[in-house]
N, C-alpha and C positions, 0 to 999 in steps of 0.2 A: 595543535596536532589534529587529523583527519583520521576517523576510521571510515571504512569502508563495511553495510551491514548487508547481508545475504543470508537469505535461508530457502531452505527449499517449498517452505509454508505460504509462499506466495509466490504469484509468478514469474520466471525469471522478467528481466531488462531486455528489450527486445533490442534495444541501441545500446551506443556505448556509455551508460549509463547506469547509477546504480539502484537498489532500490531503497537503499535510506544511506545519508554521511552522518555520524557525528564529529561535530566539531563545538570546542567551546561548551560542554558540557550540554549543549541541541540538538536532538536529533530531526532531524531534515528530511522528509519521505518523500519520494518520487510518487508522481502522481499514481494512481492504478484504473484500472477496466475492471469489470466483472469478468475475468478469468479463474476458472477454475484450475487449480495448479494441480491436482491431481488427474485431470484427464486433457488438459490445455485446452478444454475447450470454452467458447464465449459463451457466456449466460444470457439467454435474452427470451425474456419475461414481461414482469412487469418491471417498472419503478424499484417498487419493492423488492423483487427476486435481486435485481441488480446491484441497489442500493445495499444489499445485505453481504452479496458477496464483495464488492468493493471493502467493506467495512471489514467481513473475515481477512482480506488480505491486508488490510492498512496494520491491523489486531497483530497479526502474524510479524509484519516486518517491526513492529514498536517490539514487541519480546522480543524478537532476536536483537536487538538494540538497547533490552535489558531495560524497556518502558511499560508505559498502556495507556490508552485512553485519559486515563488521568492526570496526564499530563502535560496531555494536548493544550494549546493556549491560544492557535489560529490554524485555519481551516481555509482550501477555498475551494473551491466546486464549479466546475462547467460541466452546464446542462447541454444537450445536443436543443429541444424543443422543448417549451413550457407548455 
């Protein structure tokens, strides 16, 4: 069975898409931006500023999906430029 995870602690799904499934006892997160969900606007900084808020919202969707970080076990990340 599939759930479907949302909260308002990160930014909605711009497509029809969600921002985490659990399935199989996994939770599965949709990629994210540095968007700030409380004002929708883009973050752009450094690295840093972006890398952080990315992380607040990945943080956000694993709790509403009843996770955290520590549970994480793969990762993957596209860079725009190195």
């Amino acid at each position: 069975m599939k759930k479907q995870v949302q909260t308002d602690k990160a930014p909605k799904a711009i497509g029809p898409y969600s921002q985490a499934i659990i399935a199989n006892g996994f939770v599965f997160c949709s990629g994210q931006i540095p968007i700030d969900p409380a004002t929708g606007n883009l973050i752009s900084g450094t690295i840093e500023d972006e890398t952080r808020q990315v992380l607040k919202n990945l943080g956000a969707v694993l709790e509403a999906a009843g996770s955290s970080f520590d549970d994480v076990v793969k990762t993957t990340v596209f860079l725009q430029d190195m």
